[in-house]
C-alpha positions as CSV (number, residue, x, y, z in Angstrom):
1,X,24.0,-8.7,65.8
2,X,25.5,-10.8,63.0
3,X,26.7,-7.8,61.4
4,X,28.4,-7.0,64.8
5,X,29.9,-10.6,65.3
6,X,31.1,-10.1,61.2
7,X,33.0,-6.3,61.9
8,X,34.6,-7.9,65.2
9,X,36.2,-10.7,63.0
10,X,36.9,-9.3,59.5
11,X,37.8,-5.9,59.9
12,X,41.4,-5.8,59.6
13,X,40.5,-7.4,55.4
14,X,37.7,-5.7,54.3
15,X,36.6,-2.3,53.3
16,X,40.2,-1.7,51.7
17,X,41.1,-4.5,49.2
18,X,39.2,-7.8,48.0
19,X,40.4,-10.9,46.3
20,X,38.5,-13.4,44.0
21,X,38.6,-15.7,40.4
22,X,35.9,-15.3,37.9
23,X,34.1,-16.8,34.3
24,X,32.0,-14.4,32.3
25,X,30.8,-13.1,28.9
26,X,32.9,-9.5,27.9
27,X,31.3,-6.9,25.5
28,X,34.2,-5.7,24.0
29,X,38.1,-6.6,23.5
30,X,41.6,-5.6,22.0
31,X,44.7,-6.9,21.8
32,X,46.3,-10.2,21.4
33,X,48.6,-11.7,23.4
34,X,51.2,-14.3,23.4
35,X,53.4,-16.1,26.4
36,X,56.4,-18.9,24.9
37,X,54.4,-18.6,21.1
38,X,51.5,-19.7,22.3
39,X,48.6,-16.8,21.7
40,X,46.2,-16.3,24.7
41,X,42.9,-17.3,24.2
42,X,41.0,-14.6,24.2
43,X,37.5,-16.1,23.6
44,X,37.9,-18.0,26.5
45,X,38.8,-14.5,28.8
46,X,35.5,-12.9,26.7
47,X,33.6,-15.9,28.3
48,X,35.4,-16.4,31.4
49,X,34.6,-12.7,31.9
50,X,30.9,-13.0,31.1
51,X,30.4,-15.8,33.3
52,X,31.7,-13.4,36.7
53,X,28.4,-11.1,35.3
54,X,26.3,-14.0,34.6
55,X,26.8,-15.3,38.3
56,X,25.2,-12.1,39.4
57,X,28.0,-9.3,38.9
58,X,26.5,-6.3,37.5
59,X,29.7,-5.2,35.8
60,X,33.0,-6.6,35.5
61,X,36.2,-4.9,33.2
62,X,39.8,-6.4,33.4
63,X,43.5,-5.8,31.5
64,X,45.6,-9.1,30.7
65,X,48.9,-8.9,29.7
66,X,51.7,-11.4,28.9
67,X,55.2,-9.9,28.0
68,X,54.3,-7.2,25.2
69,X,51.0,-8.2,24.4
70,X,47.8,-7.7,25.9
71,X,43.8,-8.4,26.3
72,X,41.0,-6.4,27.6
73,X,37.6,-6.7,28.3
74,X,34.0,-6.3,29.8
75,X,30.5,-7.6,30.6
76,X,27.6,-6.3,32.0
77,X,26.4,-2.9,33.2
78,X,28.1,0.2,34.6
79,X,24.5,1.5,35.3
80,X,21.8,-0.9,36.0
81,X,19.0,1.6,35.7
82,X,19.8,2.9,32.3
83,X,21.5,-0.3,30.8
84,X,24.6,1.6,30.2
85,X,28.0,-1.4,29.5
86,X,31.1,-1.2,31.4
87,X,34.0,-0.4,29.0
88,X,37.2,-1.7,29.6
89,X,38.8,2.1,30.3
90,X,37.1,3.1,32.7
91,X,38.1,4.4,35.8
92,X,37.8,2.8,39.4
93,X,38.5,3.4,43.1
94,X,41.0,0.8,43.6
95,X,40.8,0.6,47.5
96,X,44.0,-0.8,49.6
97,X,45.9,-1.3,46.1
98,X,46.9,2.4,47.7
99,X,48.7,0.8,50.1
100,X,51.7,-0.4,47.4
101,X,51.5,3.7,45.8
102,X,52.2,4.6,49.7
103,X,54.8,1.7,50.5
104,X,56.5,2.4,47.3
105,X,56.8,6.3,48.1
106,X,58.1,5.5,51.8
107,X,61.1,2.8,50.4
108,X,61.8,6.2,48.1
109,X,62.7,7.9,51.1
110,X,64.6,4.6,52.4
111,X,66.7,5.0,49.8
112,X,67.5,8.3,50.4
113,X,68.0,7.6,53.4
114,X,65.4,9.9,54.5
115,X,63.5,6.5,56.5
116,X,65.3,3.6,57.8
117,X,62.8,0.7,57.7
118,X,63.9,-0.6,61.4
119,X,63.5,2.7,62.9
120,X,61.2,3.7,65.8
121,X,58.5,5.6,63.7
122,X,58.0,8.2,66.8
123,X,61.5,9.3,65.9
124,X,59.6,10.8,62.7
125,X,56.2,11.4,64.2
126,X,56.8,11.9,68.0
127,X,53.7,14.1,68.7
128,X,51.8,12.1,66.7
129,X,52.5,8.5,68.4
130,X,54.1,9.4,71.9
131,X,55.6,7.2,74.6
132,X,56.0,3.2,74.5
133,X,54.2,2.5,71.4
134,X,56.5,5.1,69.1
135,X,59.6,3.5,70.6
136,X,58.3,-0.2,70.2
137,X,56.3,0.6,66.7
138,X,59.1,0.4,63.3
139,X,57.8,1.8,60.1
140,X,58.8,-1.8,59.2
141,X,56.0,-2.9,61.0
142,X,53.2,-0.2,60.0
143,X,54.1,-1.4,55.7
144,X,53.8,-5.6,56.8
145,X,50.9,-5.0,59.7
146,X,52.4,-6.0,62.6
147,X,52.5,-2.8,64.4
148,X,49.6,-4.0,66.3
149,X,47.8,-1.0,66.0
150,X,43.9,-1.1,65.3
151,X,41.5,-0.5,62.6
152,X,40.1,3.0,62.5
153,X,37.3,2.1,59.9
154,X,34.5,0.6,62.3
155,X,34.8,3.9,64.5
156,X,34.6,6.0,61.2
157,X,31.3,4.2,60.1
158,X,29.6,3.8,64.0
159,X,26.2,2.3,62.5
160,X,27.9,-0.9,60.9
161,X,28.3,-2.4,64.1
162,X,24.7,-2.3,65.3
163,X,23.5,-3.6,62.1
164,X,22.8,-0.5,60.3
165,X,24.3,0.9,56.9
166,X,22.6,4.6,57.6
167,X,26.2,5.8,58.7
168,X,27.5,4.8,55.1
169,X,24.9,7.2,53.6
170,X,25.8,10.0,56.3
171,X,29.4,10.0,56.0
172,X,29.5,10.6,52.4
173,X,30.6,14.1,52.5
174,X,32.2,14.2,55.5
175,X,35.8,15.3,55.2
176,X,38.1,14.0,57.6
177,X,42.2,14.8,58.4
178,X,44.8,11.8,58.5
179,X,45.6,13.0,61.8
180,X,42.3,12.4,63.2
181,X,42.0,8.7,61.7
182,X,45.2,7.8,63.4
183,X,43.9,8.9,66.6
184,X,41.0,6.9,66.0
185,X,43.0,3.8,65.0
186,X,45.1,4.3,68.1
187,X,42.0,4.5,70.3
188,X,41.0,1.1,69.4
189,X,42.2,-2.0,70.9
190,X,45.8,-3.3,70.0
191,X,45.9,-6.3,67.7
192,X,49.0,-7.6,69.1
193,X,52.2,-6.5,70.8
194,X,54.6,-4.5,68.1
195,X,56.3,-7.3,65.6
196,X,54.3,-10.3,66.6
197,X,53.3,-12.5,63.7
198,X,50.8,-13.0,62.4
199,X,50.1,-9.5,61.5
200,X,46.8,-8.1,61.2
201,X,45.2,-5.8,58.5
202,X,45.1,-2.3,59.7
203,X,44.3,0.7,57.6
204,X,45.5,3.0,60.1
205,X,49.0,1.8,59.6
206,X,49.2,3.5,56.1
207,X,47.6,6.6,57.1
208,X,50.5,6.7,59.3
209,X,52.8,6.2,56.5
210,X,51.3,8.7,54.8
211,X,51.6,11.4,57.5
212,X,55.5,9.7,57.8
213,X,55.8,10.4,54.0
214,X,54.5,14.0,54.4
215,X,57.0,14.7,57.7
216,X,60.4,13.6,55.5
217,X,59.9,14.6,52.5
218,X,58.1,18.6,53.0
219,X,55.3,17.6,50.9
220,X,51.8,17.0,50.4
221,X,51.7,13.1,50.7
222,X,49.1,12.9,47.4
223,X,51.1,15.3,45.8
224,X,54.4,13.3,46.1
225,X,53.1,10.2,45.0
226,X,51.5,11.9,41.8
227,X,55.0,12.9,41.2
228,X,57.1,10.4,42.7
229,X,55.5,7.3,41.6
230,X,52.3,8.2,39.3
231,X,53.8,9.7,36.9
232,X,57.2,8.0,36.7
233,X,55.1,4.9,36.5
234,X,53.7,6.4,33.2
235,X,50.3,6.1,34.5
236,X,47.7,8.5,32.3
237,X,44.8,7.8,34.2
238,X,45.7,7.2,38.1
239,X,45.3,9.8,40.3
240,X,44.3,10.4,44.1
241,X,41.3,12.8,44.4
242,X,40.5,15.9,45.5
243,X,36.8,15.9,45.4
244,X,33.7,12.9,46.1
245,X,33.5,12.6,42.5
246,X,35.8,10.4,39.3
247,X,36.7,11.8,36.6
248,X,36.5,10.5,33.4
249,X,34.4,7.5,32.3
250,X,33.9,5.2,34.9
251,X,30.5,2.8,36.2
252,X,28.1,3.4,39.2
253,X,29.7,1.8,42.2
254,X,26.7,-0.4,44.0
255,X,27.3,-1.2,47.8
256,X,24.6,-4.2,49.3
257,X,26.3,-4.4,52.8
258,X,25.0,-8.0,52.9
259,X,21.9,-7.6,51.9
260,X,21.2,-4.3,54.4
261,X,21.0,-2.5,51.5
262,X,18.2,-3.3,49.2
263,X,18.4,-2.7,46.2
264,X,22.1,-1.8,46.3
265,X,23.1,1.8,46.9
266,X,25.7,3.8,43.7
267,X,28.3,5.2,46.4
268,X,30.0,6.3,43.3
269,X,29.8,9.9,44.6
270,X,32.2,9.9,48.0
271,X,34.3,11.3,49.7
272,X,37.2,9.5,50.4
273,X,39.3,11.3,52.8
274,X,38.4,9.2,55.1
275,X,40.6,6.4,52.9
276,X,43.4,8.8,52.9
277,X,46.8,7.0,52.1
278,X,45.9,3.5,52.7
279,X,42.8,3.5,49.8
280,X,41.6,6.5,48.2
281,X,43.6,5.9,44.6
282,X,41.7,5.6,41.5
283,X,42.7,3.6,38.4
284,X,42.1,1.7,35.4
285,X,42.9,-1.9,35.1
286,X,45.5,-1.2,32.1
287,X,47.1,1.3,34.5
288,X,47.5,-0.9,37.4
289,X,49.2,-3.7,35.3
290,X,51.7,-0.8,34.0
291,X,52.2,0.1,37.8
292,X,53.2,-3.4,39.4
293,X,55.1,-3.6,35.6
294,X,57.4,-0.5,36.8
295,X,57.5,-1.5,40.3
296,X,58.6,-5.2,39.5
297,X,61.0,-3.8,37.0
298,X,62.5,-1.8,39.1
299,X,61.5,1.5,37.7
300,X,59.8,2.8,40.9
301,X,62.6,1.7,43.8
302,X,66.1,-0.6,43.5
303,X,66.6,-4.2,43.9
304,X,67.5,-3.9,47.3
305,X,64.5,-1.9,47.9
306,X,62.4,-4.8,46.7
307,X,64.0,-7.5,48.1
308,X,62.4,-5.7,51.0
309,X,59.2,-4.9,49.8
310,X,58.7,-8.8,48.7
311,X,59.9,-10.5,52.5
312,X,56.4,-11.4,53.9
313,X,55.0,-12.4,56.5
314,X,51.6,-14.0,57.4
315,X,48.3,-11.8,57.7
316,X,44.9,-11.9,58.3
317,X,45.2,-15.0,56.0
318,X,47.8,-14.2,53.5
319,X,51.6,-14.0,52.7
320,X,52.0,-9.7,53.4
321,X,55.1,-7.8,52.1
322,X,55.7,-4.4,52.5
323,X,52.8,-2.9,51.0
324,X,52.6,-6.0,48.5
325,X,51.2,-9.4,48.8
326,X,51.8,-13.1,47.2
327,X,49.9,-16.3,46.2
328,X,50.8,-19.1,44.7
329,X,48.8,-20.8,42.1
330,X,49.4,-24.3,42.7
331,X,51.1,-25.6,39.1
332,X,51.3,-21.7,37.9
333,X,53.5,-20.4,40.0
334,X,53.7,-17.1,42.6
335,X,52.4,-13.9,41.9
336,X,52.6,-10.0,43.5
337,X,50.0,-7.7,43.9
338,X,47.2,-6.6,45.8
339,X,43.5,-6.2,46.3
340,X,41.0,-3.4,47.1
341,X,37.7,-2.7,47.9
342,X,35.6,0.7,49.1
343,X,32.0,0.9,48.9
344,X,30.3,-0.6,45.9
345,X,34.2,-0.8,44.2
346,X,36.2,-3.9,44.0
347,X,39.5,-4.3,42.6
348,X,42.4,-7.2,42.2
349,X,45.7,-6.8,40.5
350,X,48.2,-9.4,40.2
351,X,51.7,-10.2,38.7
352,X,54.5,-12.5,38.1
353,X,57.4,-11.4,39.5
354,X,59.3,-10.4,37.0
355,X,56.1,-8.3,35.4
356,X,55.4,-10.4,32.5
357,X,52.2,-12.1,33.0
358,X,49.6,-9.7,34.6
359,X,46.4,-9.4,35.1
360,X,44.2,-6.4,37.0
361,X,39.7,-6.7,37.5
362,X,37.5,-4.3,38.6
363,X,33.9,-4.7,39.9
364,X,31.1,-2.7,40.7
365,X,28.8,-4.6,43.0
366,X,30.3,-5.2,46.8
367,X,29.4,-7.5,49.4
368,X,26.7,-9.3,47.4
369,X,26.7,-12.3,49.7
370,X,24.9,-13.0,52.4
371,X,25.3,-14.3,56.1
372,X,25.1,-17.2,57.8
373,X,23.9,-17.8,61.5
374,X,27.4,-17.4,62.7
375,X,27.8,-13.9,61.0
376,X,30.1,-15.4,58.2
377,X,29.5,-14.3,54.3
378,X,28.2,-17.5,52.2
379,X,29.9,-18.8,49.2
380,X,28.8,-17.2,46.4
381,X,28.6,-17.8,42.6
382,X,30.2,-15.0,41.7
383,X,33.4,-15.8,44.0
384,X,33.8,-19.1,42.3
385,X,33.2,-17.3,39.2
386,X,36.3,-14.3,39.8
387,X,38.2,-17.6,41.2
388,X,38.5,-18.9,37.6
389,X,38.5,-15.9,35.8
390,X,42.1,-15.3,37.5
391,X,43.3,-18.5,37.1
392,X,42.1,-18.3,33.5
393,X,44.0,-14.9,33.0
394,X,47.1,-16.4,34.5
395,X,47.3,-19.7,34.4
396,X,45.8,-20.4,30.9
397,X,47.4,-23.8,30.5
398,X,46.4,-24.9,33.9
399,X,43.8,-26.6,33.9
400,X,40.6,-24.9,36.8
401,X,41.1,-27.8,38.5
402,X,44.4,-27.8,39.2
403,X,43.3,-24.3,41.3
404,X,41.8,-24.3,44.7
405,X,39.2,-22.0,44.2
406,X,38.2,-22.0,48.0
407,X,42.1,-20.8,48.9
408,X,42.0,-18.6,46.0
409,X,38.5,-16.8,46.8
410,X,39.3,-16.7,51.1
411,X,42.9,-14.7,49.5
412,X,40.7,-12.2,47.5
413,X,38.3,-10.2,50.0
414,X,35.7,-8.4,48.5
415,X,33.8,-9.8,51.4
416,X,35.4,-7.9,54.1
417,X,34.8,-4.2,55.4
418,X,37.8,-2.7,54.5
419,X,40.6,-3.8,52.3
């Protein structure tokens, strides 16, 4: 099956985080901004935004901020069967943006020296991964993804590799325990041996930290991070859940699965246990920008603590940190962040390093494209679309050109199972 041959090469980027650059029209804005005197344009973000929904997005809501001022926006539909517009506050499941919460909460503990980073991670969790692999297996190495360790998502969701999205639809109430999606993930086949470069994308490695966070600290994992990093980060509207549904305003959340799904299913409603630690945060853009703000400021963890967080090394196709990634914009310069993306939920947030130029999307419409005869996802409008809206939000006096789109748009991946 095509969809088979797709989940055997993409799996470790997809259902978890997404990356792309976009141009569309936004139905509302506030805020002006500014960077060296020069105000940001906002009717070029209103149209750059417009264009991502114009290309076939059904909606699309993003923060921009440079220094103290700031943009937002949106365009198109949080409902497509009652017409209702996104709004630029509205809440969204942010997918593996979870993973920098997570990776921020565990370099807490490094430097409390609760968790050294080059330790064995079944001196922590010795029950949970026994024998040679907790002796080879750092936490280092579960925060860059080179643990080796596979994906548990594909096992979680059986039906996606025969070419069926029924087991989407079936697992939406199903509440599942950390501890059993490790087990899952270290049922699967290893990736690589422990530490070998390049990395690949795993889920299951911040589960793991998760359950790591939990073991050293006496606490609830979701309930430390609320504390510990939520709400020192000054975030009003983050939160991890406890139920399938979001509070406070947010859109319908449309999942096409490549076109298995037709029309596209609202997987707004879900429960996302089986995310756990590595993707079940929800946000609002203006949050997220405020989060890698602190984090970059060093509000959240020291310098030292960062310095570690921002060493990368290559995988599944980008430049991977502890729980934080980077891409350089050709002419713009390098920026930190992440991507997400859950059923029918996409998000991308994205900063310079030292926090002053930011800018965080959200979309609600997932794995629009379609496949070719070797099981690959097609190029898309709306990729090229998300491309420039980035590069517009960053890099506004650099001209599109100067960006490769086709880089940019293979960093973001919306088009993967679980990111």
């Amino acid at each position: 099956m095509r969809i088979a041959r797709l989940l055997g090469t993409v799996l470790g980027t997809t259902l978890l985080t997404t990356t792309a650059v976009l141009t569309v029209p936004a139905q509302a804005d506030t805020g002006v901004a500014a960077r060296d005197g020069v105000t940001l344009d906002r009717p070029a973000l209103r149209d750059s935004l417009d264009a991502v929904h114009e290309a076939g997005m059904y909606g699309v809501f993003s923060s921009v901020r440079d220094g103290r001022e700031w943009w937002t926006g949106a365009s198109g539909q949080a409902d497509v069967a009652t017409g209702r517009p996104v709004t630029p506050d509205m809440r969204q499941r942010v997918g593996s943006i979870s993973k920098t919460f997570t990776a921020v909460g565990i370099m807490q503990q490094v430097e409390r020296a609760r968790v050294r980073l080059d330790a064995p991670v079944g001196d922590y969790l010795p029950d949970l991964i026994p024998g040679e692999r907790g002796r080879e297996i750092t936490v280092r190495m579960l925060l860059n993804h080179t643990s080796g360790i596979g994906d548990y998502v594909l096992s979680a969701f059986p039906s996606l590799a025969k070419g069926s999205a029924d087991s989407l639809e079936a697992e939406r109430f199903r509440s599942v325990r950390p501890a059993e999606l490790v087990r899952t993930g270290l049922a699967a086949p290893a990736t690589g041996r422990p530490g070998a470069v390049p990395g690949s994308y795993s889920n299951t490695n911040y589960v793991i930290a998760g359950l790591l966070l939990e073991k050293v600290t006496g606490q609830n994992a979701d309930a430390y991070l609320t504390r510990q990093v939520i709400d020192r980060a000054g975030l009003r509207h983050t939160y991890l859940p406890r139920t399938p549904y979001i509070k406070g305003p947010h859109p319908r959340m449309y999942e096409s699965w490549f076109g298995l799904l037709d029309p596209a299913r609202d997987f707004s409603v879900y429960d996302m246990s089986w995310a756990s630690t590595a993707g079940s945060v929800v946000s609002t853009t203006d949050d997220l920008n405020r989060f890698y703000r602190s984090l970059l400021g060093g509000k959240l963890v020291g310098k030292a603590s960062l310095d570690e967080m921002t060493r990368t090394v290559p995988v599944s196709g980008v430049d991977y940190g502890l729980g934080i990634y980077s891409l350089e914009l050709r002419g713009c310069g390098r920026f930190w962040g992440h991507d997400g993306a859950v059923f029918g939920a996409g998000t991308i947030a994205l900063s310079s390093r030292d926090g002053k130029r930011q800018m965080a999307l959200a979309q609600n419409l997932m794995k629009y494209q379609e496949l070719d005869e070797n099981g690959r996802p097609k190029p898309h409008p709306i990729d090229d679309a998300i491309a420039a809206y980035v590069v517009r939000a960053l890099c506004p006096d650099t001209p599109a050109s100067g960006i490769d789109h086709s880089r940019l748009t293979k960093s973001f991946r919306f088009d993967q199972l679980s990111h």
